[in-house]
Residue, then its C-alpha position, 0 to 999 in steps of 0.5 A: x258770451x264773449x260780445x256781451x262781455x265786451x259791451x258790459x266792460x264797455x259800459x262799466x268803462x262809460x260810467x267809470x269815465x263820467x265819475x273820473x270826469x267829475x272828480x277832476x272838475x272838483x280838484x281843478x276847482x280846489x286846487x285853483x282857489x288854493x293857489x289864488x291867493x300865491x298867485x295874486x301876490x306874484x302876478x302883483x309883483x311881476x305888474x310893478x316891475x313891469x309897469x315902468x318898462x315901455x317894451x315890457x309894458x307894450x309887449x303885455x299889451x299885445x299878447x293880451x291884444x292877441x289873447x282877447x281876439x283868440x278867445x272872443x273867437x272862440x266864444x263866438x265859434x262855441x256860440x255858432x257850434x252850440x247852435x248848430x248843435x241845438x237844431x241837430x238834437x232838433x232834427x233828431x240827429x246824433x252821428x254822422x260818418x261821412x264815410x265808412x273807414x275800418x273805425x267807423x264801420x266797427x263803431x256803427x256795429x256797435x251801436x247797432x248791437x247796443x239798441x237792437x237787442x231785444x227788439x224788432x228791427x225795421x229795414x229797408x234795403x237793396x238785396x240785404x245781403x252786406x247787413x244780413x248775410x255778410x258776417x262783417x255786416x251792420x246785423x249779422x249780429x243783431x238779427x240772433x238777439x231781436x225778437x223779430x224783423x220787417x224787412x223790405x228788399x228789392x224784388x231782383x225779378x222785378x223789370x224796374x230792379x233788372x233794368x237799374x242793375x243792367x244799366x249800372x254796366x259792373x263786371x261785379x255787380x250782375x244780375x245773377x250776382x244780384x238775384x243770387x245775394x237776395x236768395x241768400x238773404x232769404x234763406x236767413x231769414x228763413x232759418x231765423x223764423x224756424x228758429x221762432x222768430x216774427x220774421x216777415x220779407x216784402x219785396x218791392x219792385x222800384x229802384x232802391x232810394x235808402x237803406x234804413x234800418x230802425x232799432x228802437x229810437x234810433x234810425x241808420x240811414x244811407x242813400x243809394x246814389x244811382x251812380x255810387x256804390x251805397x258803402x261809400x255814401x255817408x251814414x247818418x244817425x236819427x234818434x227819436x224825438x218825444x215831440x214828434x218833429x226830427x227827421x227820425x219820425x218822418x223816415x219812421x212814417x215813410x217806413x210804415x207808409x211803404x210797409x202798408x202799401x197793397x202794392x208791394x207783396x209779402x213773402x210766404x217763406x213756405x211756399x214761395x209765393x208773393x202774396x198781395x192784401x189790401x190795407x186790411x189785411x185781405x188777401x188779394x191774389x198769389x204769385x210764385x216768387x221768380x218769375x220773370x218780368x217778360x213772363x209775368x207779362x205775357x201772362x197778364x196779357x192772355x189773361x186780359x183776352x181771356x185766353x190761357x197763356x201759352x209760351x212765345x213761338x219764335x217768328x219766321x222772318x221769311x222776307x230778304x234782307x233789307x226788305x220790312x214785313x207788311 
């Protein structure tokens, strides 16, 4: 009750502003052609007593000299900003935050729960836990308003995603940290979907390369630096362009792209399985989410010689160190 309040004084605010804004123009304008014809009259008499004093005159002189330079500057740099800004209204960009400070994380939730309402928002993410779970995060509001959500997370089982995590080497960043943080996302969106809502999870097993999340016509996006962490990384904003040529439409058609893909398995929230179907929809095979990589590929393994898989047996090494087994 209270947030949708806040966003209804703040569009009151908008639109209050915009008339303020037009009002003061028309003064301005009034009170100029008022006082132009005092002003003609004095800058006249100032001129004829200037006009016969050398240093008063050269002085005149190079303050309009330095004036002129200022604002043929200025005109210039207006001209190379404005079309700076043409080519980014036609790439579809709207925002940009090189970095999330306490202002600018607070104006990104804003505009997220602006647009989101109502919808059904797309996301990719790494373990979706800073924008699902985190009740500070960019949709810990949003997912209570949006008709339904499509939402890609890394599969934290997967060899790819293992390794990319062991080899970042952080003391807070582990892999049961990781597993654990994806767990929890997914109990969102189960709790989400009991609610009634058109929730559907797709686990990908390749490294993270961006956090994207769509809201209508409009994208966030942010890349995930192999070295860096992704809060730190600068956010962009895409809007949707009508003639189909910004940035916000190829990163739209790469969403899609890899939300049709046959290779990355849909989550059964009921029965905790990754079902894998091909482009229409077929069902190809199931497997049980949590499997572990070394695992799963042993059981392919059995399952290519037609033999059922049975668990690892150590090996005895009988021979004496230093000696290699024929």
């Amino acid at each position: 009750m209270f947030h949708e309040c806040s966003l209804t004084v703040r569009a009151l605010l908008r639109d209050v502003a915009g008339s303020l804004y037009h009002i003061v123009v028309a003064l301005l304008s009034a009170g100029i052609a008022l006082l132009l014809p005092t002003g003609a009259t004095r800058f006249l008499a100032f001129w004829s007593r200037v006009e016969h004093d050398k240093l008063s005159l050269i002085a005149v002189e190079m303050t309009v000299a330095v004036l002129l330079i200022l604002g043929l500057n200025y005109l210039r740099r207006s001209i190379s900003d404005h079309a700076l800004a043409s080519v980014a209204t036609g790439a579809g960009l709207v925002s940009y935050f090189p970095r999330r400070a306490r202002g600018a994380q607070q104006r990104i939730k804003q505009l997220k729960e602006e647009h989101g309402a109502g919808r059904t928002i797309m996301v990719i993410g790494s373990s979706g836990y800073s924008t699902l779970v985190d009740q500070v995060g960019d949709l810990s509001s949003v997912l209570d308003k949006c008709l339904g959500a499509k939402i890609l997370l890394v599969n934290p089982y997967s060899y790819d995603a293992a390794t990319r995590i062991q080899a970042i080497s952080h003391p807070e960043h582990t892999l049961a940290t990781f597993r654990e943080e994806v767990r929890q996302s997914i109990e969102l969106l189960k709790r989400l979907k009991a609610m009634g809502k058109a929730i559907n999870l797709k686990l990908y097993a390749d490294p993270p390369l961006v956090k994207m999340v769509i809201l209508g016509d409009y994208l966030w996006l942010q890349h995930y630096h192999a070295a860096l962490d992704v809060q730190t990384m600068p956010e962009y904003v895409l809007r949707h362009n009508p003639k189909d040529h910004g940035f916000y439409t190829l990163y739209a058609h790469y969403f899609s792209l890899r939300w049709e893909s046959p290779e990355i398995p849909e989550y059964d929230f009921e029965t905790n399985e990754l079902v894998y179907r091909t482009k229409l929809g077929n069902e190809i095979r199931r497997e049980h989410y949590g499997i572990s990589p070394a695992t799963k590929e042993i059981a392919v393994t059995a399952e290519a010689i037609n033999l059922p898989a049975q668990p690892v047996q150590p090996i005895k090494n009988d021979t004496a160190p230093g000696t290699i087994a024929a």
